[in-house]
Backbone as JSON, one array per atom type, in Angstrom:
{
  "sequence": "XXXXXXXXXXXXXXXXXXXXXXXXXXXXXXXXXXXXXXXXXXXXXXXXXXXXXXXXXXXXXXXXXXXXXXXXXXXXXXXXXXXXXXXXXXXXXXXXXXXXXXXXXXXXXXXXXXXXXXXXXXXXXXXXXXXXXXXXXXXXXXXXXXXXXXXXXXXXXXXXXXXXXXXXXXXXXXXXXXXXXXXXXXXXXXXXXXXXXXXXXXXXXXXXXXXX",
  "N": [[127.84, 98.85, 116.91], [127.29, 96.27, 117.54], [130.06, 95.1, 117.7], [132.02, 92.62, 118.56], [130.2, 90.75, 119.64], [127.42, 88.14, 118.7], [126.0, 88.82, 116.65], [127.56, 90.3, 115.39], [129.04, 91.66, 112.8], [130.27, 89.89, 109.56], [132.07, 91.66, 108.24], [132.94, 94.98, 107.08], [132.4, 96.05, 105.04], [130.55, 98.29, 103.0], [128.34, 98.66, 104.48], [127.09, 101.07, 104.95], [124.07, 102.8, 104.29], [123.14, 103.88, 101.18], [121.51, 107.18, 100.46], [118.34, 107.4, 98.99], [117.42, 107.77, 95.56], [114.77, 108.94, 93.31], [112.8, 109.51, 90.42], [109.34, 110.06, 90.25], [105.91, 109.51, 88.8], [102.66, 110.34, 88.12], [99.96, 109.97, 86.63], [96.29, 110.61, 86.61], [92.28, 110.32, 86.69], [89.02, 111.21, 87.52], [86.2, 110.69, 87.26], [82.73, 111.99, 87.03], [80.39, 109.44, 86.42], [77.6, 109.24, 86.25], [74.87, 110.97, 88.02], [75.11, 109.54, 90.34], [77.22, 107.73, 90.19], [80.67, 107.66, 90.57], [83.73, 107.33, 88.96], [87.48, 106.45, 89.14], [90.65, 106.08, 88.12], [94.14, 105.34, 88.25], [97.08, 106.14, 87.53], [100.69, 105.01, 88.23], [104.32, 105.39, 87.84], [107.51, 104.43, 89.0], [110.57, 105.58, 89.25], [113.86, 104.41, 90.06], [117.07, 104.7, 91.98], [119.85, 103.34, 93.74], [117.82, 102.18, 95.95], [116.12, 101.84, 98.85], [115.95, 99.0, 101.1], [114.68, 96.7, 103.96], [115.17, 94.36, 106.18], [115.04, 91.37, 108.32], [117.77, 89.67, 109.09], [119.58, 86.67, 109.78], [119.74, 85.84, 113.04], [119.65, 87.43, 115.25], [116.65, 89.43, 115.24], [116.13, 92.2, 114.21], [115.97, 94.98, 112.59], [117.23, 95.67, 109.54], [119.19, 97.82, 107.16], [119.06, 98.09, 103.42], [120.76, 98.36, 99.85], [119.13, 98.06, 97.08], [120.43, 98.55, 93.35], [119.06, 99.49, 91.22], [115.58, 100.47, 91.22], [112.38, 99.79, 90.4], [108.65, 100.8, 90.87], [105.57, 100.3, 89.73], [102.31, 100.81, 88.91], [98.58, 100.17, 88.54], [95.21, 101.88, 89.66], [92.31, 101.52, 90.6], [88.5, 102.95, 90.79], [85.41, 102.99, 92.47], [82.48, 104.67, 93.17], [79.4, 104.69, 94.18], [76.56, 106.56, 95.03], [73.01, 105.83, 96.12], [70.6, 107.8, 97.82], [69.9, 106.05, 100.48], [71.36, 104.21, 100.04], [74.7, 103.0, 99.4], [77.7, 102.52, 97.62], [80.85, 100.74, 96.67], [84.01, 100.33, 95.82], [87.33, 99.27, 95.18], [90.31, 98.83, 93.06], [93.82, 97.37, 92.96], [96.15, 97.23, 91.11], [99.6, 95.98, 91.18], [103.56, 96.19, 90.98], [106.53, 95.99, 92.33], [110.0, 96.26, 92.15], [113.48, 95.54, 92.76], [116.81, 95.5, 91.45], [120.13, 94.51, 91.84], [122.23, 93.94, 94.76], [123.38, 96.49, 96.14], [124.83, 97.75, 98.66], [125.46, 95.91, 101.91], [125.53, 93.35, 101.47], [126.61, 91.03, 102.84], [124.18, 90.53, 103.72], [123.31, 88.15, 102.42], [122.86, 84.89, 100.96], [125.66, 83.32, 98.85], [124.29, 82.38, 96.34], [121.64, 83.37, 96.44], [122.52, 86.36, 96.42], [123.63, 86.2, 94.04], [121.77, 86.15, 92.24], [119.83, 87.6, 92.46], [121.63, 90.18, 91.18], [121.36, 90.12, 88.58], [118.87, 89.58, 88.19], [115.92, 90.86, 88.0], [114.02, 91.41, 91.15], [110.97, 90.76, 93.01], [110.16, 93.49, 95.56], [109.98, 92.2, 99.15], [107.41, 93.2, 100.29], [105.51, 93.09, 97.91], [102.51, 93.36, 96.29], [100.7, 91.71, 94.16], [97.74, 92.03, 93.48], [95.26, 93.96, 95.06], [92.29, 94.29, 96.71], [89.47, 95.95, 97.58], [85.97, 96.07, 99.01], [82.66, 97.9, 99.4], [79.17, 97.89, 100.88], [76.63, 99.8, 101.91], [73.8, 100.62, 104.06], [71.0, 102.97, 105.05], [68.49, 102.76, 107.58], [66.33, 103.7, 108.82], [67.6, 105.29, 111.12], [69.39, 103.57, 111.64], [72.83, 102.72, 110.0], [73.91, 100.73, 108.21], [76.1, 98.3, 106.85], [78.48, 96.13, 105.61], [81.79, 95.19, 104.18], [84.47, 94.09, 102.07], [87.72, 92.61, 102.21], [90.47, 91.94, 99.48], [92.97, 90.11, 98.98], [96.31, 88.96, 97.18], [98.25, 87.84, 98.39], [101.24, 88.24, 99.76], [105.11, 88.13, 99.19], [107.16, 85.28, 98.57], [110.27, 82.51, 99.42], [112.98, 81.83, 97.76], [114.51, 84.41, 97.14], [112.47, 85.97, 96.41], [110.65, 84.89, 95.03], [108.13, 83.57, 94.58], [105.0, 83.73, 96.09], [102.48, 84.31, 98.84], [99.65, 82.08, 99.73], [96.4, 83.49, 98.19], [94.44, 85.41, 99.81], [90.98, 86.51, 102.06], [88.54, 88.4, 103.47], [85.45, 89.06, 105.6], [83.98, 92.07, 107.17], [81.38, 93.13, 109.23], [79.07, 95.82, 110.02], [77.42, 98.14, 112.06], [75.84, 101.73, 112.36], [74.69, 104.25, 114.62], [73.09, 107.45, 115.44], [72.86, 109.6, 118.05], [70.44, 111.74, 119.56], [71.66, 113.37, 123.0], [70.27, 115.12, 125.59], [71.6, 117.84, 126.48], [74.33, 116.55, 126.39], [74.65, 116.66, 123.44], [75.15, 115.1, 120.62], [75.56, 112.17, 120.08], [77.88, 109.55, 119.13], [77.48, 105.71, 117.98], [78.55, 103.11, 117.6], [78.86, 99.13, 116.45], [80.94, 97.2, 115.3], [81.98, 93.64, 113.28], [84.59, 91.76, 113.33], [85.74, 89.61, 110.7], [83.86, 88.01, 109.86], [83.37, 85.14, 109.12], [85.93, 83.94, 110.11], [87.87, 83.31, 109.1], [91.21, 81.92, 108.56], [94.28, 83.15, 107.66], [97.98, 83.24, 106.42], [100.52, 85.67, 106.77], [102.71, 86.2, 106.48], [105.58, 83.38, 105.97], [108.52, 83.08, 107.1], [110.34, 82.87, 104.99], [111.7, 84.26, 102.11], [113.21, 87.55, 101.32], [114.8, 88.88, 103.26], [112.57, 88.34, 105.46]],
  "CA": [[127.19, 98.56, 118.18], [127.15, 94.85, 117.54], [131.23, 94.89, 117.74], [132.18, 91.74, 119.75], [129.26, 89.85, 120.18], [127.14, 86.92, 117.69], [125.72, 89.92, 115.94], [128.78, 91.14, 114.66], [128.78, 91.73, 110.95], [131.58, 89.35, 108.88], [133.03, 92.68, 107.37], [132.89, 96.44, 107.7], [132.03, 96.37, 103.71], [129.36, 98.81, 101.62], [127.69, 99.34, 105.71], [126.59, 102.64, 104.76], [123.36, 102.37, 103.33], [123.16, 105.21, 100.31], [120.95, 107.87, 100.25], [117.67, 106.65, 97.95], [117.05, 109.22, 95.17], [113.71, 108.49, 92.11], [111.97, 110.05, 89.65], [107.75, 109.57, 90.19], [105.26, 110.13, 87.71], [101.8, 110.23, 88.42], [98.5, 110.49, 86.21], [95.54, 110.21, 87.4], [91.73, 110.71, 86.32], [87.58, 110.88, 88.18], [84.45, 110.88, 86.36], [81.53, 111.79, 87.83], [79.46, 109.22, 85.15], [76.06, 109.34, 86.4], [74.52, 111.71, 89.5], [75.14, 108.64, 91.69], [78.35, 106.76, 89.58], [81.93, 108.41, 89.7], [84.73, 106.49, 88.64], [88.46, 106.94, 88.95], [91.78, 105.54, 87.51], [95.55, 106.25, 88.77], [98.63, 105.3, 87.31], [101.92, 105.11, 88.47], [105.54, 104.75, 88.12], [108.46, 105.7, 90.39], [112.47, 104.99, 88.97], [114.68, 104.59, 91.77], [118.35, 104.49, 91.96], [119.6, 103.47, 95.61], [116.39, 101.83, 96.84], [116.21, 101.08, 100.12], [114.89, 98.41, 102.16], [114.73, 96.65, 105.04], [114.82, 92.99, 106.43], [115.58, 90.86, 109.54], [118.68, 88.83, 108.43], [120.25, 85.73, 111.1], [118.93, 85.21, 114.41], [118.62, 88.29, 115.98], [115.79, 89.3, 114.32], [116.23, 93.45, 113.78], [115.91, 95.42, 110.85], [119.05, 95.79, 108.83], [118.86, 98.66, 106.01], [120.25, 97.64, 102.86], [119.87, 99.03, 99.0], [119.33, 97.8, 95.6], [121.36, 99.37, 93.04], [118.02, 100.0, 90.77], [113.87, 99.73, 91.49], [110.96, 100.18, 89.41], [107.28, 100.5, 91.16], [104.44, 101.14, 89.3], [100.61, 99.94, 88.75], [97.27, 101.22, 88.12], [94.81, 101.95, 91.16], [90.81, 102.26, 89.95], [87.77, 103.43, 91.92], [84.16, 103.43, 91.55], [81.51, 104.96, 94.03], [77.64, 104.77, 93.8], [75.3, 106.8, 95.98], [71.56, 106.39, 95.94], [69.42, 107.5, 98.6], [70.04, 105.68, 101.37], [72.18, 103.23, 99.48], [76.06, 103.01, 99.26], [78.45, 100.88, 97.89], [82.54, 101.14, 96.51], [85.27, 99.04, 95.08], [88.39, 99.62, 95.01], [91.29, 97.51, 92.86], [94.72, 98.33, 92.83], [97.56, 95.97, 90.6], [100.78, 96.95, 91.0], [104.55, 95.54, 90.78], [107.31, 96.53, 93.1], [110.66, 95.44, 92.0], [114.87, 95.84, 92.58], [117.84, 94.52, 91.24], [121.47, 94.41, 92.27], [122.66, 94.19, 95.98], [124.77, 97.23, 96.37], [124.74, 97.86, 100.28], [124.93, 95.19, 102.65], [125.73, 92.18, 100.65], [126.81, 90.42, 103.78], [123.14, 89.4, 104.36], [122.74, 87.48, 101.41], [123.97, 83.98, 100.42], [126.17, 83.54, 97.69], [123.63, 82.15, 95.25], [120.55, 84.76, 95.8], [122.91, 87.46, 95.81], [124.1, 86.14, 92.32], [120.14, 85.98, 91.37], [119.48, 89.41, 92.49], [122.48, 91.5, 90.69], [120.99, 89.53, 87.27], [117.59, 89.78, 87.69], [114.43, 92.03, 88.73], [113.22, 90.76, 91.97], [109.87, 91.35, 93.62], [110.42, 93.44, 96.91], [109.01, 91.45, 99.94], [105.9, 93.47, 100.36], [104.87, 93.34, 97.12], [101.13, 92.34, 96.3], [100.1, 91.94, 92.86], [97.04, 92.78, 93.36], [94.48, 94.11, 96.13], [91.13, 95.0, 96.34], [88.04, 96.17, 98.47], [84.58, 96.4, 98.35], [81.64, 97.82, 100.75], [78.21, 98.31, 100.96], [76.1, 100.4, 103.27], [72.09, 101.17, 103.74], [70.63, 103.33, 106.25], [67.22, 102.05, 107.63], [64.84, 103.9, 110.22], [68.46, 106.24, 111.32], [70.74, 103.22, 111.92], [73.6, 102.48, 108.8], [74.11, 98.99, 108.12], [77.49, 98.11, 106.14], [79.65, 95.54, 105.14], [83.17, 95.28, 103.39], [85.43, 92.54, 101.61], [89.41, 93.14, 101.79], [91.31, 90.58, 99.46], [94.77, 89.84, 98.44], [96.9, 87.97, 96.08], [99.62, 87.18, 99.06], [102.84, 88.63, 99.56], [105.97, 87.38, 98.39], [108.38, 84.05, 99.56], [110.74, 81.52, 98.76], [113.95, 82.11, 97.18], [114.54, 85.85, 96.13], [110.92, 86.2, 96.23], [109.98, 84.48, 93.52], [106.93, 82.81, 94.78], [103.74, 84.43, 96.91], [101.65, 83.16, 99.66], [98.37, 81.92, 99.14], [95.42, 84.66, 98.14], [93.36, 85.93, 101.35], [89.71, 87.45, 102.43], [88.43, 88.83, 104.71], [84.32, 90.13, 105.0], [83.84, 92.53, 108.02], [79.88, 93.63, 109.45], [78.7, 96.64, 110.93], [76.34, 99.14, 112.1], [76.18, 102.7, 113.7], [73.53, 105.21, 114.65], [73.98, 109.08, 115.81], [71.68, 109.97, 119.18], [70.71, 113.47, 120.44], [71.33, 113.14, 123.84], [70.13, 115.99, 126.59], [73.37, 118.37, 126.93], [75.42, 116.08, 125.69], [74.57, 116.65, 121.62], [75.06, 114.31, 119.25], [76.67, 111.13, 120.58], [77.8, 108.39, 117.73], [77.73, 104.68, 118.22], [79.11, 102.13, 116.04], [78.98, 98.13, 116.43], [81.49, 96.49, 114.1], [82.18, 92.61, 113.47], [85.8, 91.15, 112.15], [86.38, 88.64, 109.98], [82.49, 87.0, 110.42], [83.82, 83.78, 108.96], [86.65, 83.44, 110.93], [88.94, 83.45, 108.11], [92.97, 82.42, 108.61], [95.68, 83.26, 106.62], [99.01, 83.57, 106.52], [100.91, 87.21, 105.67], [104.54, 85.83, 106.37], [106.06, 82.52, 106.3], [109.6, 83.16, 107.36], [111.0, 82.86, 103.86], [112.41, 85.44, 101.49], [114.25, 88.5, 101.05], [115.14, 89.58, 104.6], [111.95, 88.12, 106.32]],
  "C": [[127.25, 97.06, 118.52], [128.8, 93.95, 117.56], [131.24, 93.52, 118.95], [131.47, 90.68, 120.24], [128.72, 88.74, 118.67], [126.4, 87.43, 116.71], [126.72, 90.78, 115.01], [128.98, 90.88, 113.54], [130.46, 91.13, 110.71], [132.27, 90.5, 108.58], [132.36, 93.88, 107.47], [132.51, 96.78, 106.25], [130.69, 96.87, 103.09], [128.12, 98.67, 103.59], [126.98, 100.08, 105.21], [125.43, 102.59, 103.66], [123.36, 103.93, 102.35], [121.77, 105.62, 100.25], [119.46, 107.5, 98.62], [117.24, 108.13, 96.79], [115.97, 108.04, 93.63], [113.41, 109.68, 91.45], [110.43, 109.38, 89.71], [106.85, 110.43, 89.39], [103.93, 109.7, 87.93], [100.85, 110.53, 87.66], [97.44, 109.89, 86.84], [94.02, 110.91, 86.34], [90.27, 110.13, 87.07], [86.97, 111.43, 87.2], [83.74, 110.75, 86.81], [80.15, 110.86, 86.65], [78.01, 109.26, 85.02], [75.97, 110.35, 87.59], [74.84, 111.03, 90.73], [76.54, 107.83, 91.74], [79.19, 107.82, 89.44], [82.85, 106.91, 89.95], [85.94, 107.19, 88.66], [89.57, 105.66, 88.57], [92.98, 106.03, 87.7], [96.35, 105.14, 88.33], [99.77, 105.91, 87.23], [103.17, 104.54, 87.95], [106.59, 105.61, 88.71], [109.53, 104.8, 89.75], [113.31, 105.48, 90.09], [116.39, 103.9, 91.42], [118.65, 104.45, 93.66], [118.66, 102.8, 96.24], [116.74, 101.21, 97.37], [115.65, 100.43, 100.55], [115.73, 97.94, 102.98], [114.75, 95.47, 105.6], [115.33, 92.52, 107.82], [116.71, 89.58, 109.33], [119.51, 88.37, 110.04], [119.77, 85.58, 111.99], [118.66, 86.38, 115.12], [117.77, 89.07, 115.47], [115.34, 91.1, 114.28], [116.47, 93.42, 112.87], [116.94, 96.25, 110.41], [118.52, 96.61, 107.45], [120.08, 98.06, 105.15], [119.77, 98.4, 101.25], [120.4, 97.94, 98.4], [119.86, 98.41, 95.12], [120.39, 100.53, 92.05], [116.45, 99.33, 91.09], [113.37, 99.94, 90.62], [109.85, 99.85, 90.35], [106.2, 101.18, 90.14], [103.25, 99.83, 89.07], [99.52, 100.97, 88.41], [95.8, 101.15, 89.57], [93.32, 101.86, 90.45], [89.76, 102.47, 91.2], [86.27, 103.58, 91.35], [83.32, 103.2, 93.38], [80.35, 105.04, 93.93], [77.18, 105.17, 94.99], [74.33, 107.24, 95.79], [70.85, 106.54, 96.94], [70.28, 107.02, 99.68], [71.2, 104.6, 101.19], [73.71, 103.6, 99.25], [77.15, 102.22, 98.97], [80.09, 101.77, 96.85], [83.03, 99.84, 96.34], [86.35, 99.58, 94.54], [89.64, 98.42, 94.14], [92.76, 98.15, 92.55], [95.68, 96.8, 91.9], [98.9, 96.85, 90.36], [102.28, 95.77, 91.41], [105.66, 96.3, 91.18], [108.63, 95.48, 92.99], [112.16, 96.21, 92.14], [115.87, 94.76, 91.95], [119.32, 95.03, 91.64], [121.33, 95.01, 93.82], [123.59, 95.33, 96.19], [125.51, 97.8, 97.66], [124.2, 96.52, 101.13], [124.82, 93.55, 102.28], [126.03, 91.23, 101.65], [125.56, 89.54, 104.71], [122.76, 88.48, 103.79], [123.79, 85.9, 101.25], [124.22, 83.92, 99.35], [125.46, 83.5, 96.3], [122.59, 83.04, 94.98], [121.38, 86.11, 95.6], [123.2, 87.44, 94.59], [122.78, 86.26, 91.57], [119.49, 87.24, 91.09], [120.04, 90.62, 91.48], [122.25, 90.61, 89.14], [119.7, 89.98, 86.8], [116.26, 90.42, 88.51], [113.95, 90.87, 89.87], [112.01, 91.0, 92.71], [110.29, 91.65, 95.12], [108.79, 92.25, 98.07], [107.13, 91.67, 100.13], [105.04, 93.58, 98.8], [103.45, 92.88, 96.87], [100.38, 92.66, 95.01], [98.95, 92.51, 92.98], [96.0, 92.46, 94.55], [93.39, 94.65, 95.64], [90.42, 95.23, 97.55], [87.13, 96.29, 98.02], [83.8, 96.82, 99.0], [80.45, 98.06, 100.41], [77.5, 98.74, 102.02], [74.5, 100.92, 102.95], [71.75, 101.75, 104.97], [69.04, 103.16, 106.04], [67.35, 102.35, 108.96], [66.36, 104.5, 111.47], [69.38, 105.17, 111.93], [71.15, 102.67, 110.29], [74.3, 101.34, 109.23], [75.32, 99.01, 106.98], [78.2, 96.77, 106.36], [80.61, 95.66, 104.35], [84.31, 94.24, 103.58], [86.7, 93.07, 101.81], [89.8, 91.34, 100.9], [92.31, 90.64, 99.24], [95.33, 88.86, 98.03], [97.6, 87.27, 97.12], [100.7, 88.0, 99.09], [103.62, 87.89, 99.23], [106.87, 86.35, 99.37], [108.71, 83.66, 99.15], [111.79, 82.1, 98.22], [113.8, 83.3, 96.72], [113.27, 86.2, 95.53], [110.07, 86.37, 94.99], [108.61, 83.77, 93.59], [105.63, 83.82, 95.53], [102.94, 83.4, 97.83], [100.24, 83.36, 99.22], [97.24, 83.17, 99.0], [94.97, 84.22, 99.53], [92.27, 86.92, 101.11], [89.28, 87.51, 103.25], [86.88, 89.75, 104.98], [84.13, 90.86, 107.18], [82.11, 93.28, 108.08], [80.04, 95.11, 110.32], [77.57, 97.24, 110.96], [76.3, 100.32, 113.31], [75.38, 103.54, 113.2], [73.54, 106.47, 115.72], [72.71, 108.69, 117.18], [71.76, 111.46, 119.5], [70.58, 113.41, 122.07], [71.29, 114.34, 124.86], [71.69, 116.56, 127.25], [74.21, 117.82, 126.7], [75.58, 116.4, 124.27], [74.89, 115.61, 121.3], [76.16, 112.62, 120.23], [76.82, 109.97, 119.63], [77.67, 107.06, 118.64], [77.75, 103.86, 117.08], [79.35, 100.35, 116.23], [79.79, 97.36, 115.51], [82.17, 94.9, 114.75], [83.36, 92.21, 112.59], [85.68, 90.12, 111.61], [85.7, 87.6, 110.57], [83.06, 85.26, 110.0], [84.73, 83.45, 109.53], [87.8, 82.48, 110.12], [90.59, 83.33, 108.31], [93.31, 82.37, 107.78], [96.85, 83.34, 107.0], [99.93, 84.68, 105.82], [102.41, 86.85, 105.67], [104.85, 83.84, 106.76], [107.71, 82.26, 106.93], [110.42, 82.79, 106.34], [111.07, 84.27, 103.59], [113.03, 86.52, 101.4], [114.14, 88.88, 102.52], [114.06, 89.16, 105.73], [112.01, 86.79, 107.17]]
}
């Protein structure tokens, strides 16, 4: 499609992105540990031959499919819920490691030196994020439910063959919402929520690394 114009690919070579095929393996386990405390734990891994991704490579800034030759993802997810009464709270943490090596489709977006870095050595895909978490708490008081909840993150990945990450990020969000019975209408919800009360920036991309 891009025949002719400043888009036009150097070479007609390894185009065709291949078909992604894995093996995923999943355990997993909840415990209800108290009447009010369950807990859970999930761990993964997925082997991938083929893995595909995706990036915006040169100036016009569409997404170009391309594979690795092999991936590996896996991590461990955990979970813990408490409800007493009127009380509610959660935390979630997940760590996990998302990685390919060798260019085998599409080598034409790469320069000579990260492609030589890549078909050597395990690289972290772009979105990867060592590790994430959440957290919330919630109380209901006199039929309205009051809540807050943290998101954080390690960073995603940048810099040469995405060997680096951008700085950790947080983020605390407010709310509150209370049901009404209203005359022929039934039940009508309402919900007040506040973003990112501190007024929190970050940055999720810098225009470095693998395809971004």
């Amino acid at each position: 499609a891009f025949a002719g114009t400043t888009n036009a690919l150097p070479s007609d070579a390894n185009t065709a992105v291949k078909s992604e095929r894995s093996n995923y393996f999943d355990l997993g386990i909840s415990h209800q540990l108290t009447p009010h405390l369950t807990l859970g734990l999930d761990a993964y891994y997925r082997d991938v031959r083929h893995l595909q991704d995706e990036g915006q490579f040169g100036n016009a800034l569409l997404y170009s499919a391309f594979n690795y030759e092999r991936g590996r993802i896996y991590g461990l997810e955990g979970s813990a819920n408490y409800r007493n009464g009127n009380f509610g709270a959660y935390l979630n943490l997940a760590v996990s490691r998302a990685q390919g090596k060798g260019i085998e489709t599409g080598q034409f977006h790469f320069d000579a030196d990260e492609l030589a870095y890549i078909n050597n050595h395990w690289v972290n895909l772009d979105h990867d994020q060592r590790l994430t978490a959440s957290a919330g708490v919630s109380y209901r008081y006199s039929g309205t439910t009051y809540s807050s909840d943290v998101l954080f993150g390690t960073g995603l990945r940048n810099g040469f063959a995405n060997t680096d990450h951008l700085p950790a990020y947080w983020q605390m969000n407010l709310g509150a919402a209370r049901d009404f019975n209203l005359p022929t209408l039934g039940k009508f919800k309402t919900r007040l929520t506040v973003l990112n009360i501190f007024d929190r920036s970050y940055q999720l991309r810098d225009g470095t690394g693998i395809g971004v």
